[in-house]
N, C-alpha and C positions, 0 to 999 in steps of 0.2 A: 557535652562530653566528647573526648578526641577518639576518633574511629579508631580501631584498632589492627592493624595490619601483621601479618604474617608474610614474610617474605620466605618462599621454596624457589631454592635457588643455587644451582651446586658450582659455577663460576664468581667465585672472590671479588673483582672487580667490578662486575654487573650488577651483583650481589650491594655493595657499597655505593656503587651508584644509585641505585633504586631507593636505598635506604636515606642519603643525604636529600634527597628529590623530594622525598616524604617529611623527613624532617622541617626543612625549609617551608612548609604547605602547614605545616600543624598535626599531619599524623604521627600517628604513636606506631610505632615499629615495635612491638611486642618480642619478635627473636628473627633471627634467619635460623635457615634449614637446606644440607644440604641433601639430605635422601629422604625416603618416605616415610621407615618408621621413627625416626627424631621427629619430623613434622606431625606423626600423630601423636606425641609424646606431648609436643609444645600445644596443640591443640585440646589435650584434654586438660592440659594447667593454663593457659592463657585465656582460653574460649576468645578466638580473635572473630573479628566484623566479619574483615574482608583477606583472602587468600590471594597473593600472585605468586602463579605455581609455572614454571618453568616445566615443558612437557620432560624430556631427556632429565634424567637426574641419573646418581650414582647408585648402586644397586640391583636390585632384579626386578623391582615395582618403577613402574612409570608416574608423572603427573596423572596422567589419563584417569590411574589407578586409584589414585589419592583424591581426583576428583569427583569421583561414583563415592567414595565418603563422606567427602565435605556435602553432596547432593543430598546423601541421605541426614544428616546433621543438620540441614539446611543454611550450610554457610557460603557465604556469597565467595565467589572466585572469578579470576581472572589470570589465560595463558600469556605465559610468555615464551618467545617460541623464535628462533632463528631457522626454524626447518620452514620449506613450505611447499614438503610434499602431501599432493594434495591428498593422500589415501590416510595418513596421518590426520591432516588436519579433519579431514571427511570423520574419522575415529571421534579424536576431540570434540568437535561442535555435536557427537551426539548427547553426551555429558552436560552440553545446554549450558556452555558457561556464560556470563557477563561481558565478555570481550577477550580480546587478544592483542597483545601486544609484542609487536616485532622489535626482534635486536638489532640494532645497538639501540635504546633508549632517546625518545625525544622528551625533556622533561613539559613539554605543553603535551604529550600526545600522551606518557601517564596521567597527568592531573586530572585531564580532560576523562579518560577512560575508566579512571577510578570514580571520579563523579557522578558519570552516567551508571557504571556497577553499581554506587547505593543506591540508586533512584531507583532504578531496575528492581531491585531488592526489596525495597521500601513498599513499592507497589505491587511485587509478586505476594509479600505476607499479608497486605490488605485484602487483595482478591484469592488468597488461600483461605482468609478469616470468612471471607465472605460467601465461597461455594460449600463452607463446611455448616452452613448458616441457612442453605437454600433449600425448600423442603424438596423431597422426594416424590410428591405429586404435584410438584410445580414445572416437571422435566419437558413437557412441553405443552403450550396451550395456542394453538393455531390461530383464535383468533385477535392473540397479541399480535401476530402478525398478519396483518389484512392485507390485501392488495400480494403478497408471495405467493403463487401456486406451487401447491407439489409435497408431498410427503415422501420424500426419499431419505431414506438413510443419513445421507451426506448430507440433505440440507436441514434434517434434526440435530445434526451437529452443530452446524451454523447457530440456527434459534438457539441452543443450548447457553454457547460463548455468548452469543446477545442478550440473554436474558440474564446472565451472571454479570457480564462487565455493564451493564447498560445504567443501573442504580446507580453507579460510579463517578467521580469527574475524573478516571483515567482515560489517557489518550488513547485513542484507537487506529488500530493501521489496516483497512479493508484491502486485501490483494484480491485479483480475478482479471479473468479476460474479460475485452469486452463483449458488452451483450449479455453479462450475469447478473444483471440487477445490483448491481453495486450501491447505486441511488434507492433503492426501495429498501435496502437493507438499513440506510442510513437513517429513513424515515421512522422503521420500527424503534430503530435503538433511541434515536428520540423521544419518542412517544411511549415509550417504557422507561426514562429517565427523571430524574427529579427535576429536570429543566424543562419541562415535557409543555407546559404556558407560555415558556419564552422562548425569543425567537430563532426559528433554527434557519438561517444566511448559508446558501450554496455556492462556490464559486468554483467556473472550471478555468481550471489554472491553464490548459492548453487553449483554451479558446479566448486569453485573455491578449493583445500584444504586447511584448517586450517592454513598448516604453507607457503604458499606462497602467499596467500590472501594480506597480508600485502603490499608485495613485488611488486605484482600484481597492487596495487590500487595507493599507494606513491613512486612506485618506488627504488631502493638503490643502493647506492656506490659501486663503487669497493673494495672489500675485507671485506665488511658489516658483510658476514658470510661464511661460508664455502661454495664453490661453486660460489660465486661469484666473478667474474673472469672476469666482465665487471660492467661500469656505466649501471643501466636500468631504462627508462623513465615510470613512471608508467602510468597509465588511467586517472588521474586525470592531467596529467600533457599534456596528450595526446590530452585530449578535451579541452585543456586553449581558451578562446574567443568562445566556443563551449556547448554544452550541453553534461551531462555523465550518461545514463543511468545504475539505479543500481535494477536490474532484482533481484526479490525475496531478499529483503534488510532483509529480519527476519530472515536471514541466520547469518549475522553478528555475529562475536563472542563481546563480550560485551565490551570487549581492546579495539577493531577497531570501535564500534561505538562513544567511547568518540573520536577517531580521525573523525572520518566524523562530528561531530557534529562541530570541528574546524573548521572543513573546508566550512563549512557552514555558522559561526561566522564570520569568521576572514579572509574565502576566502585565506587561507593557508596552503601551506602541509610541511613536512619535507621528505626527503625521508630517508630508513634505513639504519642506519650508517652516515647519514647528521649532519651537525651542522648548516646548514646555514635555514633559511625561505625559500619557494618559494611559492610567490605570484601567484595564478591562479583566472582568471577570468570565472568560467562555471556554468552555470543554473544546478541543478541537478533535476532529474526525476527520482523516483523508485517507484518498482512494487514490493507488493506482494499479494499471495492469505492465508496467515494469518492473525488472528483478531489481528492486533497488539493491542488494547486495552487489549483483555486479557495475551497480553506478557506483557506488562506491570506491570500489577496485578499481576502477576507472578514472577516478576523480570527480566523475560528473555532480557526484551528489554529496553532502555532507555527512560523515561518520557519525558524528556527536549528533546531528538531527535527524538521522536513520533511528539511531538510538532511543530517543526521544519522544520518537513517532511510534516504533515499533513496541511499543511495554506491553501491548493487547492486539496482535495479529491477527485480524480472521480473515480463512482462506476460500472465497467463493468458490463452490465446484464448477468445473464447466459443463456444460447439457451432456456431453461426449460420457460423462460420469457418473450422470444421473438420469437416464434412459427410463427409468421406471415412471419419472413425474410428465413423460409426453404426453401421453393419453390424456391427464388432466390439463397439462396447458393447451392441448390444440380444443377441448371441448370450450375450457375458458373463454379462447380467443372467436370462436366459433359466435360462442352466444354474445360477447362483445360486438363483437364486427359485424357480423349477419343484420342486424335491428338498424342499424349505423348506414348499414349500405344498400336497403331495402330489400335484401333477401331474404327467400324463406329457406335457410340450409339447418337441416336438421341435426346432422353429423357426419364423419367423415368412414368412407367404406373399409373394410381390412385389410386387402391390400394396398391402399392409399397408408393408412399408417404404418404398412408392414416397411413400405420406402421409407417413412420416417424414421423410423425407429433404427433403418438399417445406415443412414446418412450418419457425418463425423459431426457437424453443424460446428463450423469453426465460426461462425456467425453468435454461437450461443441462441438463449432466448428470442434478443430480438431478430434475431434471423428467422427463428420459428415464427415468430408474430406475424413479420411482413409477407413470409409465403402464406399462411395461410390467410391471414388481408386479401390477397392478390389471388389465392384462389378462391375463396367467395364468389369476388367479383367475376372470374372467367366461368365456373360452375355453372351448367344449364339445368341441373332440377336440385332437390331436394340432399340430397348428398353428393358430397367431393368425392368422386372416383378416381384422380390422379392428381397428383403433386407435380409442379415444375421445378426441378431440384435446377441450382446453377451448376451449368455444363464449364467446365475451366478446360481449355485448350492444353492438349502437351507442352512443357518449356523445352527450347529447341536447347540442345546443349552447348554449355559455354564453349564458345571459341578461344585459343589460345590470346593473350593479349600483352603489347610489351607494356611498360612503364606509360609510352606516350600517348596511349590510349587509353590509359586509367581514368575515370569519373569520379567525379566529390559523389559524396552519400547524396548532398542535396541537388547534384544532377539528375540523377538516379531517379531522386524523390519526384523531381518537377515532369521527368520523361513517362514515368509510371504514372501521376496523376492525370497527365493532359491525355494518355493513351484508355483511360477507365472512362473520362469523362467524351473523349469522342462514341467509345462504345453504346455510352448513355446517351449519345446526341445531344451531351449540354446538361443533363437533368443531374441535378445534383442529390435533390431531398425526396423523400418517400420510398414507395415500391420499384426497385430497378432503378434507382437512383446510384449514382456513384459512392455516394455516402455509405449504403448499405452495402454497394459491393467492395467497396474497402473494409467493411468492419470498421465506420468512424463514427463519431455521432455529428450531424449536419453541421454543429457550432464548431465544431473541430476543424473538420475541412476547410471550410470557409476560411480560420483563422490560418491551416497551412496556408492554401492559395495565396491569401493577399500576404505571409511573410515570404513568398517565394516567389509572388510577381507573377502568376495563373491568372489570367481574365480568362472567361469563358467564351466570349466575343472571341477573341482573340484563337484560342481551341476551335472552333465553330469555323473558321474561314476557308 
């Protein structure tokens, strides 16, 4: 049956445009509307799909206005918007529409927009069907989540979203900084889903290079390219019937995201140098700790596979938020680590945690991990009396600079790395490693350096 659309739209020409765009596609354009109470007029005789409501209309009521109804109705919508003042648009997106579409009209950038709107939709009333279905002493059970410490507020919310979408094969978009367990959250939702036997394939897209990325993810033929000198099964094809996590996805180069966005559609891959389809069956789950909204806006990242990714957002808190779960991860980490590194430390003093607790830990979790690792090991009796927080130097203030002194970001990038890694004397991974004092995870680094031409030999002379 043909979707049915409602166009709210008080410009004639725009108005007709939209409406022939839609035609030509197969939708059914039910009426236009130029002010608001026509459009709830035509709304209670048409009962349309889908709304694209133009914010500014004629009148005293706004879109805005008419979208806080169509919300409570539960009709899917979609702005269309030539302003883009941002205290406006900030208003708008509280209303939590489907997308936004700027004027003058691209007819690929409706089509596209309205596709992902019913998908959005499609999967917001399954997972409405589904939390209304969830029992009420099911709201949290801890030890579905094994290996997370902490019972804090914020991270009951978390389990909440996990334990609702996880039944599901909806996509999931895990956001957080690093060092919040992004990975362990990914492990629970597994292991609480129907896929929960099969196999669940982790890939960090930042630690992958450029030109094997490809390779890595769809797999290729023999003789594909040089060096290839075998059939190889990629990750996607590895997790078929399975879940494939895609660790820091904003890595993606912008070729490879129009491939996952396939495979996401169409639940199919090609591999390199293939001519044939292959069909995979896997839930996909990725993680990053960029705003993909302003990659977006930026071009760097794909709209449609923003969209796509994002139908079930969870947002890890960071430590700085949830202050209350310290005390249980530093005892956790204690009785981990102590046994490990043959100490006998019983626990950590009150003033020792009162530092803790008073610290921002831009490091997150694992920043807590590795101090108290390392203070273990420095500890002469039975309890930790002091923490060694990382001391950061004043930034001297910028100097004025003309045009000809400007630096690439990846100047920048390569000046900052060699300058952490002399401070570390070369050491990259563990305690007081550069790793950790970037906030990177080891595999990370390593893959900036060698795309940036860092030897550590070289650092080191």
């Amino acid at each position: 049956m043909k979707k049915r659309i409602l166009i709210v739209e008080d410009e004639f020409v725009e108005a007709n445009n939209l409406e022939m765009i839609l035609h030509r596609a197969g939708y059914y354009v039910c009426d236009i509307a130029g002010y608001v109470t026509k459009a709830l007029e035509i709304i209670e005789r048409e009962k349309p799909d889908l709304v694209l409501l133009d914010i500014f209309l004629k009148g005293k009521l706004t879109g805005i206005d008419l979208a806080k109804v169509l919300k409570e109705k539960n009709i899917a919508f979609v702005y269309l918007s030539a302003n883009s003042n941002k205290d406006i648009l900030a208003e708008a997106k509280k209303t939590e529409p489907y997308g936004f579409l700027v004027k003058p009209f691209r007819e690929k950038d409706v089509l596209v927009t309205i596709d992902i709107a019913n998908y959005l939709h499609e999967q917001k009333l399954k997972l409405k069907f589904r939390s209304e279905h969830v029992a009420k002493d099911a709201f949290v059970q801890h030890r579905d989540f094994e290996g997370i410490i902490g019972k804090s507020q914020a991270l009951n919310t978390v389990f909440n979203h996990i334990k609702l979408v996880a039944p599901t094969d909806t996509s999931v978009l895990i956001l957080g900084e690093s060092g919040t367990g992004k990975e362990r959250l990914v492990d629970s939702l597994h292991a609480q889903s129907l896929r929960k036997s099969r196999p669940l394939i982790k890939v960090n897209c930042a630690a992958l290079p450029a030109s094997l990325i490809e390779s890595e993810l769809f797999g290729h033929e023999k003789g594909a390219f040089t060096g290839a000198y075998d059939r190889r099964i990629g990750k996607f094809e590895q997790a078929d019937t399975g879940t494939i996590f895609l660790d820091e996805v904003g890595e993606l180069p912008l070729d490879l995201q129009v491939k996952l966005l396939r495979v996401l559609q169409e639940k199919e891959i090609e591999r390199v140098g293939g001519k044939n389809t292959i069909k995979v069956d896997i839930r996909i789950v990725a993680a990053t700790n960029r705003n993909l909204e302003t990659e977006v806006a930026n071009g760097k990242f794909r709209m449609d596979l923003f969209y796509r990714l994002n139908v079930f957002p969870i947002a890890v808190p960071p430590l700085r938020t949830r202050k209350d779960d310290i005390p249980v991860l530093v005892a956790h980490f204690i009785s981990h680590y102590a046994p490990k590194l043959g100490k006998d430390i019983e626990r950590i003093s009150d003033e020792a945690m009162k530092t803790l607790m008073n610290y921002n830990w831009p490091g997150n979790i694992r920043e807590l991990e590795h101090l108290i690792e390392r203070s273990i090991l420095l500890s002469p009796g039975k309890i930790i009396t002091s923490v060694l927080l990382p001391i950061f130097e004043d930034v001297p203030p910028v100097k004025e600079i003309t045009s000809v002194g400007i630096k690439t970001m990846e100047q920048n990038e390569v000046e900052h790395i060699v300058h952490v890694l002399k401070i570390c004397k070369g050491k990259i991974a563990g305690p007081g490693g550069a790793a950790e004092l970037l906030n990177l995870p080891y595999s990370t680094l390593v893959s900036r350096m060698k795309k940036l031409g860092i030897k550590k030999e070289n650092v080191l002379r």
